[in-house]
One Martini backbone bead per residue (centre of mass of N, CA, C, O) as a GRO file, in nm:
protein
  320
    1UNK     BB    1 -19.571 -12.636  -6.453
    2UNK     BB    2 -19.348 -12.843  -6.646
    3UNK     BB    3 -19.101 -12.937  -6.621
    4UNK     BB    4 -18.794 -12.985  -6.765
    5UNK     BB    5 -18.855 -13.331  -6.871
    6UNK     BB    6 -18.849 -13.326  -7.241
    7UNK     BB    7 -18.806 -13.593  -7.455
    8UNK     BB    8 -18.731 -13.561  -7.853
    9UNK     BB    9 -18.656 -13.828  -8.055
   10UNK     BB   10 -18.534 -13.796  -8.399
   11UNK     BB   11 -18.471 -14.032  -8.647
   12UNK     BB   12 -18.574 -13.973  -8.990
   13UNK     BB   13 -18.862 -14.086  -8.985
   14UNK     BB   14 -19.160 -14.104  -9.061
   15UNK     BB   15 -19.343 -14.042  -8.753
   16UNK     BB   16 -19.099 -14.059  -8.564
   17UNK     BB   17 -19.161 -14.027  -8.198
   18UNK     BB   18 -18.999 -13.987  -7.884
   19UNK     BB   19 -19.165 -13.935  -7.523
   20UNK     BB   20 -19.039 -13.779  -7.221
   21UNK     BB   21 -19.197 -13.783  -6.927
   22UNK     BB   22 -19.204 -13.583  -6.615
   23UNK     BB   23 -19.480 -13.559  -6.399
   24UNK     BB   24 -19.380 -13.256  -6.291
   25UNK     BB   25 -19.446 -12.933  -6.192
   26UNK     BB   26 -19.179 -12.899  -6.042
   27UNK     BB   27 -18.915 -12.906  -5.804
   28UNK     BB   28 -19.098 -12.912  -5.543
   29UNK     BB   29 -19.260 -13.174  -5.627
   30UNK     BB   30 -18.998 -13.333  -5.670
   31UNK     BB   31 -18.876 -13.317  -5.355
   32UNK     BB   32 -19.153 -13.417  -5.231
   33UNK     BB   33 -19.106 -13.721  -5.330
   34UNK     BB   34 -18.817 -13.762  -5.195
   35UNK     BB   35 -18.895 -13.680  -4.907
   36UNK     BB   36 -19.057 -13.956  -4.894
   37UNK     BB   37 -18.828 -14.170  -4.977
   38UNK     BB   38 -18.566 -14.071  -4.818
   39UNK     BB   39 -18.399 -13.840  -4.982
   40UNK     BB   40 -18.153 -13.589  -4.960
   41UNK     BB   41 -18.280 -13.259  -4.919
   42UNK     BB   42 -18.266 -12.966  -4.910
   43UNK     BB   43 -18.479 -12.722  -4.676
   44UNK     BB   44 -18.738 -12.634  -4.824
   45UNK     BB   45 -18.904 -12.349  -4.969
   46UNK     BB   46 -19.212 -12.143  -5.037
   47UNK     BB   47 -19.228 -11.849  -5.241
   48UNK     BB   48 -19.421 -11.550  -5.313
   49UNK     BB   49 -19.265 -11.325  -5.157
   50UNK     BB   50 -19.114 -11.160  -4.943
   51UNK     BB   51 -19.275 -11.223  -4.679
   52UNK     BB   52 -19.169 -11.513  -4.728
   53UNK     BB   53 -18.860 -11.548  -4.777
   54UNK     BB   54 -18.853 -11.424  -4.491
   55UNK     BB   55 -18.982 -11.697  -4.354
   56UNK     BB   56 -18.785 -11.909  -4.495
   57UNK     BB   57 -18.536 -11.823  -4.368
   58UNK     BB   58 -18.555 -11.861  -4.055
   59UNK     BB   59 -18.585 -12.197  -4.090
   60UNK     BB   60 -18.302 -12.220  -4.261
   61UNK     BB   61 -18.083 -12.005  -4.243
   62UNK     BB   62 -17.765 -11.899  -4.256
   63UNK     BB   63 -17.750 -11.958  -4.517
   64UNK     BB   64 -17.874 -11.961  -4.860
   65UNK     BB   65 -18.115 -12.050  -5.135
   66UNK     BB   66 -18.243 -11.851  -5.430
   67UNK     BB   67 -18.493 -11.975  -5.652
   68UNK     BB   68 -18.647 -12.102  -5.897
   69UNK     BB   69 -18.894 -12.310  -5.920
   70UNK     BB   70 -18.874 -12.248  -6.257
   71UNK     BB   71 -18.548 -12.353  -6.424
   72UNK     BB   72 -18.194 -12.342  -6.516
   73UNK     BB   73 -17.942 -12.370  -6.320
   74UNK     BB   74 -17.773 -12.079  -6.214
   75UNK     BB   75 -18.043 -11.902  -6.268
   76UNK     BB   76 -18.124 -11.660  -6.051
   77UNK     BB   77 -17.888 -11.778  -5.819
   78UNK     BB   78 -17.878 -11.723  -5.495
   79UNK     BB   79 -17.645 -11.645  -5.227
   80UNK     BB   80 -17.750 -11.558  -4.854
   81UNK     BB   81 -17.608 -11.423  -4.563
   82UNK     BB   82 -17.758 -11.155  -4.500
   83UNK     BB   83 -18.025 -10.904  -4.437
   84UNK     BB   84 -17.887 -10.732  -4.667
   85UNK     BB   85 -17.873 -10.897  -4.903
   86UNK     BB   86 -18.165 -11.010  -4.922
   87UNK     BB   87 -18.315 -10.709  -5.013
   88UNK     BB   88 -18.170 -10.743  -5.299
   89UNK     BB   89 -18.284 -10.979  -5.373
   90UNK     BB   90 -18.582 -10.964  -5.392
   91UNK     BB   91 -18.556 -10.781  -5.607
   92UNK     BB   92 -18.412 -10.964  -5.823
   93UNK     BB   93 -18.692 -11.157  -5.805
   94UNK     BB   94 -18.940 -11.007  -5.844
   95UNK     BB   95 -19.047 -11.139  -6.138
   96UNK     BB   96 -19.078 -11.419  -5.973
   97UNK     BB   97 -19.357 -11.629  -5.892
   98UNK     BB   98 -19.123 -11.829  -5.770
   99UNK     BB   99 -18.961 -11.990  -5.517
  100UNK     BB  100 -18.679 -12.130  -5.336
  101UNK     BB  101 -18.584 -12.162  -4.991
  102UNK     BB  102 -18.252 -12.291  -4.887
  103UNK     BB  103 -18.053 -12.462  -4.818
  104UNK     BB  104 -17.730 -12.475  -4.759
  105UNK     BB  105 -17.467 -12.678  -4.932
  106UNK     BB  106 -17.146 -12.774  -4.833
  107UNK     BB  107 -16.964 -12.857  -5.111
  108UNK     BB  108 -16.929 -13.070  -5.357
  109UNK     BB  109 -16.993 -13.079  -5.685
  110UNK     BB  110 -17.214 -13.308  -5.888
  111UNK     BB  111 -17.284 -13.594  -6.141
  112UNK     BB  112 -17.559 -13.801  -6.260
  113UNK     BB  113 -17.558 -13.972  -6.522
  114UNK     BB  114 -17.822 -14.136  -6.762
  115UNK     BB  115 -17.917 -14.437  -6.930
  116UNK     BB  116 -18.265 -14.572  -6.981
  117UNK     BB  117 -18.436 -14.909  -6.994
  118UNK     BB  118 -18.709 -15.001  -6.848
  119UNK     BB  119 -18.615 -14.898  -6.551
  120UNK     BB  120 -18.250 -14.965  -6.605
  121UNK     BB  121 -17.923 -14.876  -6.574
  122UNK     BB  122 -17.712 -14.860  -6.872
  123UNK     BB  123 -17.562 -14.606  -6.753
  124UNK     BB  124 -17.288 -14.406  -6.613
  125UNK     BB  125 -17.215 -14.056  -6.501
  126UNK     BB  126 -16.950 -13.892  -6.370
  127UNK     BB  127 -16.933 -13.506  -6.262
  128UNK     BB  128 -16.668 -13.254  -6.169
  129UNK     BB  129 -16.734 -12.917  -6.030
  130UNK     BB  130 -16.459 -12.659  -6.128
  131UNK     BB  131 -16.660 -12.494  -5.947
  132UNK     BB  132 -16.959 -12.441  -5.815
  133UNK     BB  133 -17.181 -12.279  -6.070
  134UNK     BB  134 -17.191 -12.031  -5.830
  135UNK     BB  135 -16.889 -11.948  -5.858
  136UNK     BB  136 -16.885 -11.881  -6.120
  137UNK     BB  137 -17.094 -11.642  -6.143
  138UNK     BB  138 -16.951 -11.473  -5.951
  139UNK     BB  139 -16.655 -11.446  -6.098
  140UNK     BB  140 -16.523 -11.360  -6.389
  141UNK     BB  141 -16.232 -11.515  -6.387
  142UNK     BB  142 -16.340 -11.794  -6.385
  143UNK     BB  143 -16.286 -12.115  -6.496
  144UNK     BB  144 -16.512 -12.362  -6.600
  145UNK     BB  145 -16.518 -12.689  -6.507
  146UNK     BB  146 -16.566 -13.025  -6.641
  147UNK     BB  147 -16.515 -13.374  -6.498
  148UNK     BB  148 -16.511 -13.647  -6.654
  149UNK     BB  149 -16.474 -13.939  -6.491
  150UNK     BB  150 -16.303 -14.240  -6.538
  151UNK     BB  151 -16.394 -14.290  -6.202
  152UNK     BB  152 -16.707 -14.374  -6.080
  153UNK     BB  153 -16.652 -14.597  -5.857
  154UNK     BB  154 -16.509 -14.441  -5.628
  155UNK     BB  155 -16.586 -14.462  -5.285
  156UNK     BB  156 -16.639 -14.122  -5.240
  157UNK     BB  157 -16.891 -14.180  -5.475
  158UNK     BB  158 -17.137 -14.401  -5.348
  159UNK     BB  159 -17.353 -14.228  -5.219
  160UNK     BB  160 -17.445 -14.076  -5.496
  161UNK     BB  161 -17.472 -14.355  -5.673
  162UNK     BB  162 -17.709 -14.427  -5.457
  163UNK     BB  163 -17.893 -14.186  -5.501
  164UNK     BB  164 -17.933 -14.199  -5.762
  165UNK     BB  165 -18.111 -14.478  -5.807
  166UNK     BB  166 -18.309 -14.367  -5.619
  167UNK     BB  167 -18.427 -14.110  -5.779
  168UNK     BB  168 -18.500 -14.324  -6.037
  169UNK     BB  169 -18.705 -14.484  -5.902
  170UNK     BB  170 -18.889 -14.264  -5.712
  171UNK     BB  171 -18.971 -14.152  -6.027
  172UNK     BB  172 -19.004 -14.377  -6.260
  173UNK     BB  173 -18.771 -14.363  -6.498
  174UNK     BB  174 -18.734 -14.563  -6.793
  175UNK     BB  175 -18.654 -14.389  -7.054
  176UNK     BB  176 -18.331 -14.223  -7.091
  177UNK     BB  177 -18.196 -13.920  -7.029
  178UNK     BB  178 -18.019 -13.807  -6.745
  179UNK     BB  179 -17.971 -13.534  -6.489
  180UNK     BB  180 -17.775 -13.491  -6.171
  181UNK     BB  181 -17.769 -13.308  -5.895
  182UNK     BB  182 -17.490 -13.311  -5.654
  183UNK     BB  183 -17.363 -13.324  -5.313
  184UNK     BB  184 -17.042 -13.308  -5.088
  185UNK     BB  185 -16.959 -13.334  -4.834
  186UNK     BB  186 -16.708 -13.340  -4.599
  187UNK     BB  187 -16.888 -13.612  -4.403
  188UNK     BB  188 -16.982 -13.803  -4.664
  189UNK     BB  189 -17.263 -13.645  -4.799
  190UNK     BB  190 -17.514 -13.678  -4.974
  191UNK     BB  191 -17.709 -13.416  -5.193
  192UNK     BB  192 -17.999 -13.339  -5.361
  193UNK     BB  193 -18.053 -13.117  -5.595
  194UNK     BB  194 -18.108 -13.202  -5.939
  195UNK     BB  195 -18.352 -13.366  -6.238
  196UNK     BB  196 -18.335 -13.420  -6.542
  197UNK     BB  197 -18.521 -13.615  -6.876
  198UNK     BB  198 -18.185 -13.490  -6.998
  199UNK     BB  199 -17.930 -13.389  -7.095
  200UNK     BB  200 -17.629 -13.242  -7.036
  201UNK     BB  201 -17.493 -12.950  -7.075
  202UNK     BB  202 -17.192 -12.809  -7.182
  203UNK     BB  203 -17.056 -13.049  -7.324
  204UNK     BB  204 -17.082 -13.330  -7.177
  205UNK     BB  205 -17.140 -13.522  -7.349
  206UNK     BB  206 -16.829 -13.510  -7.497
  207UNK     BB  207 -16.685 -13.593  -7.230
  208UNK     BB  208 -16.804 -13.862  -7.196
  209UNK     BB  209 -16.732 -13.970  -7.518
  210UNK     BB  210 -16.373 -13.892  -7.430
  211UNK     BB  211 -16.347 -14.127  -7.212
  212UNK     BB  212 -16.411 -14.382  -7.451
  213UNK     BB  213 -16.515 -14.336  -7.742
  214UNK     BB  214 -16.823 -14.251  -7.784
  215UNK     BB  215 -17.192 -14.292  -7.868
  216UNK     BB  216 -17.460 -14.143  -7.669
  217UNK     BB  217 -17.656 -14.090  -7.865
  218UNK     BB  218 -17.690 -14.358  -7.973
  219UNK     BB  219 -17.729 -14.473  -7.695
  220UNK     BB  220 -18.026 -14.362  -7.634
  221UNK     BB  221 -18.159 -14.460  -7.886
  222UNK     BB  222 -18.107 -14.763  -7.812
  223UNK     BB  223 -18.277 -14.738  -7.545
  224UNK     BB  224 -18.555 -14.639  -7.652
  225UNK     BB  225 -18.595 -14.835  -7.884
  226UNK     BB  226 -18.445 -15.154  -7.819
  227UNK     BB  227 -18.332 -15.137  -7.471
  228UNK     BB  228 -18.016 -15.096  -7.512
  229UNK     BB  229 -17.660 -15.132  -7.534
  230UNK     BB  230 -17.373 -15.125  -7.582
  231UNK     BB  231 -17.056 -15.287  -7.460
  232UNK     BB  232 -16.771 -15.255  -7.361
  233UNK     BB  233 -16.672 -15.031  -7.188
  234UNK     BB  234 -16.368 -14.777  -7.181
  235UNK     BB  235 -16.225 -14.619  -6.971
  236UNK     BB  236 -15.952 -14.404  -7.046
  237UNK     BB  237 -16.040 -14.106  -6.917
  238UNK     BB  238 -16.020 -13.767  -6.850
  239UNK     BB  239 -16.264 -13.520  -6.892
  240UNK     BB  240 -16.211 -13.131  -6.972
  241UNK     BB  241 -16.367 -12.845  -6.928
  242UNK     BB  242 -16.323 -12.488  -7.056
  243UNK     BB  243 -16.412 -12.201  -6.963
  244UNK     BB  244 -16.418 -11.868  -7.127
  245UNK     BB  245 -16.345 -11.543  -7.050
  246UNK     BB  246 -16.318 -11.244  -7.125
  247UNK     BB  247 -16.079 -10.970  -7.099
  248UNK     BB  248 -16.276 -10.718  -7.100
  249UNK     BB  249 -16.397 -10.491  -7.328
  250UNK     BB  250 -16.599 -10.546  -7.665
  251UNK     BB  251 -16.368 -10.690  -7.886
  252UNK     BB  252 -16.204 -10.942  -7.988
  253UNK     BB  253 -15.792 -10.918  -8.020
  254UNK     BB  254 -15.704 -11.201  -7.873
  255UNK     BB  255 -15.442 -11.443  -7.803
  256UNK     BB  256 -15.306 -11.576  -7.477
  257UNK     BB  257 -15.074 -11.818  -7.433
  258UNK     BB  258 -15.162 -12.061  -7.655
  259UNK     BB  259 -14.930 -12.178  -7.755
  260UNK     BB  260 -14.776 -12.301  -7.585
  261UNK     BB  261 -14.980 -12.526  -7.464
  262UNK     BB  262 -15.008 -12.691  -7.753
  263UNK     BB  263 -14.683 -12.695  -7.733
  264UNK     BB  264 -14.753 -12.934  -7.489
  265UNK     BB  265 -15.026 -13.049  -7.504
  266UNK     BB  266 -15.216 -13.111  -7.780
  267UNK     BB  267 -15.255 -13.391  -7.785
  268UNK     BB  268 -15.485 -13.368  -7.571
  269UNK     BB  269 -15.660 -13.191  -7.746
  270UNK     BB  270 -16.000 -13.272  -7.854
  271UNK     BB  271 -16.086 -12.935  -7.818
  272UNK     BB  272 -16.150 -12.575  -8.008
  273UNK     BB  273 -16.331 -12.314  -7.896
  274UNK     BB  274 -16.386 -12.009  -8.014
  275UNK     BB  275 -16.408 -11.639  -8.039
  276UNK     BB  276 -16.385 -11.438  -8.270
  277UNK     BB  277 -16.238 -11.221  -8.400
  278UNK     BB  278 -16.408 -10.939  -8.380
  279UNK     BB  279 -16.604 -11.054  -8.193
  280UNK     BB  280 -16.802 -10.992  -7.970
  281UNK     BB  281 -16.832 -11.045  -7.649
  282UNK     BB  282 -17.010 -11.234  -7.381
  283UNK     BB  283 -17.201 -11.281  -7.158
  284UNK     BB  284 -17.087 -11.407  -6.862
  285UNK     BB  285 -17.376 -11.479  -6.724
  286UNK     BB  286 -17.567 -11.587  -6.951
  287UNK     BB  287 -17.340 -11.828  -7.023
  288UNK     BB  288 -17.096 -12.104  -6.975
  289UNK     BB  289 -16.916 -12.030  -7.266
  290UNK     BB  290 -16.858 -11.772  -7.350
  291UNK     BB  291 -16.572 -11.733  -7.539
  292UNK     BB  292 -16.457 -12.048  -7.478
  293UNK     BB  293 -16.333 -12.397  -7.546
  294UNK     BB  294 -16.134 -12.637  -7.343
  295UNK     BB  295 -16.038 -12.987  -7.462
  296UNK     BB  296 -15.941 -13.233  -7.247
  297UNK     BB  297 -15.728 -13.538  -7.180
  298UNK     BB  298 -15.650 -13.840  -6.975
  299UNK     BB  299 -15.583 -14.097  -6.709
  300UNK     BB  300 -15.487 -13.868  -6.531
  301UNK     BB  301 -15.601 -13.671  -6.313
  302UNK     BB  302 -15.421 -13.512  -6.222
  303UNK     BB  303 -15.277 -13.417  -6.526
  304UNK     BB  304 -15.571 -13.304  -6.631
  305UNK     BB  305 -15.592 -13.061  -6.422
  306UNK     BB  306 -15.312 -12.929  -6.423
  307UNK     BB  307 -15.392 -12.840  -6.763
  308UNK     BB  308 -15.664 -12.705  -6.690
  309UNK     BB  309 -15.546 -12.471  -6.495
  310UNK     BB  310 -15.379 -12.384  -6.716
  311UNK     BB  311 -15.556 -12.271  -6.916
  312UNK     BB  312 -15.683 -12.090  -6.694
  313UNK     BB  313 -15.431 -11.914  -6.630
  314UNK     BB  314 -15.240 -11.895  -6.917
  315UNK     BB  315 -15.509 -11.824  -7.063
  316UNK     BB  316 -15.639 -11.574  -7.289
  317UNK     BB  317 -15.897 -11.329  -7.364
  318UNK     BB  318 -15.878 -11.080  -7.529
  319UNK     BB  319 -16.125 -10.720  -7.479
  320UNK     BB  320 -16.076 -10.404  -7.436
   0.00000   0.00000   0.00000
């Protein structure tokens, strides 16, 4: 199966269609060409059954990550501490025909996302996922915040951003956007993810676009037609996506404590997105929007993370 590494961008012109594939058949033959390049990726197996899961946790060691190797984003991926764990994993993983067992990678996780044009990196985006999208996927109480950051260039993500370009290299990809994720580890060492071909989700891009008030959607296109973007980039912000899960089950039956926050923040925030009253809650396993988000910005990185905290802690969406 070719992983989902597929941009089609039209853009409204009769018979005008651009398509950009990474020719790789899964993430693990993808993961076999970069750690051929000499990029550090976690020591991952394959398995196709329960007997391989279990011969790839001996090599790899507790903790692990069991993971489907055609897959995207958190779904489906279990992290293992004991042989107990392990076999109700096998069991929750039985549908999937093969999966991925990985070492387990302690550290903040982080995106590289990039826009190229003829195989030169002509934008490049660090986002910072707090907390790391495997611990809010586990949490149900959990607000998971996306913070595009205004300083992409700040020393101690210099690592991430020297893997991102050795990836885009030994990959050769052209034209288009792409999404990476990677870890940083406690003694300043880069961890490649994984990276696909297309715009990252989660309203990332729109993250992206409030850090300098761009449209990178334009610039996409002007990457893969024309082959440059626009100059003058001014960072002025840290944006900041929260996403909410209502508490309770049933139908949302209303808002606790947003409005003193928007009478506190409001200037700062520059998208509200909730599930309306009356309608039924959103599983919140199933999709990281959940049932609301709220999009705020700063100049100051502690400022912009104190606001998204409080909106985290202090703003409920009730759903008895």
């Amino acid at each position: 199966m070719i992983l989902a590494a597929r941009i089609r961008l039209r853009l409204g012109l009769p018979g005008l269609t651009v398509d950009q594939t990474i020719p790789f058949r899964d993430k693990e033959h993808m993961k076999a060409r970069l750690d051929a390049a000499g990029v550090r990726t976690p020591h991952h197996y394959r398995a196709r059954s329960g007997t391989e899961v279990r011969e790839a946790i001996e090599r790899v060691g507790f903790p692990a990550i069991v993971k489907p190797v055609a897959g995207a984003g958190s779904d489906m991926t279990f992290r293992v501490d004991t042989v107990e764990e392990l076999a109700a994993v096998i069991d929750a993983v039985g549908p999937v025909p093969e999966v991925s067992v990985e070492e387990f990678v302690d550290g903040e996780e982080f995106t590289f996302d990039t826009i190229c044009a003829g195989g030169e990196i002509v934008f490049y985006n660090i986002c910072w996922y707090r907390p790391r999208p495997l611990i809010g996927k586990q949490n149900e109480w959990i607000s998971q915040q996306t913070v595009a950051l205004r300083d992409p260039d700040v020393e101690h993500l210099a690592p991430g951003r020297e893997m991102g370009r050795r990836v885009i290299e030994a990959l050769e990809f052209r034209d288009g956007f792409t999404h990476m994720e990677w870890y940083l580890t406690a003694d300043g060492e880069a961890v490649f993810g994984e990276i696909g071909a297309r715009p990252p989700g989660g309203r990332t891009v729109d993250a992206m676009n409030w850090t300098a008030d761009i449209d990178l959607f334009r610039w996409w296109a002007d990457a893969v037609l024309i082959g440059s973007v626009p100059g003058g980039l001014d960072r002025r912000y840290n944006a900041v996506t929260v996403f909410k899960r209502a508490r309770g089950q049933g139908r949302i039956r209303g808002y606790e404590g947003l409005d003193h926050l928007l009478a506190e923040y409001g200037h700062w925030v520059v998208a509200l997105d909730l599930n309306p009253i009356g309608s039924p809650r959103r599983d919140w396993q199933a999709q990281l929007a959940g049932d609301g988000m709220i999009a705020l910005r700063h100049p100051d990185l502690a400022t912009a993370l104190g606001m998204a905290d409080r909106f985290g802690s202090e703003f409920t969406i009730v759903a008895p």
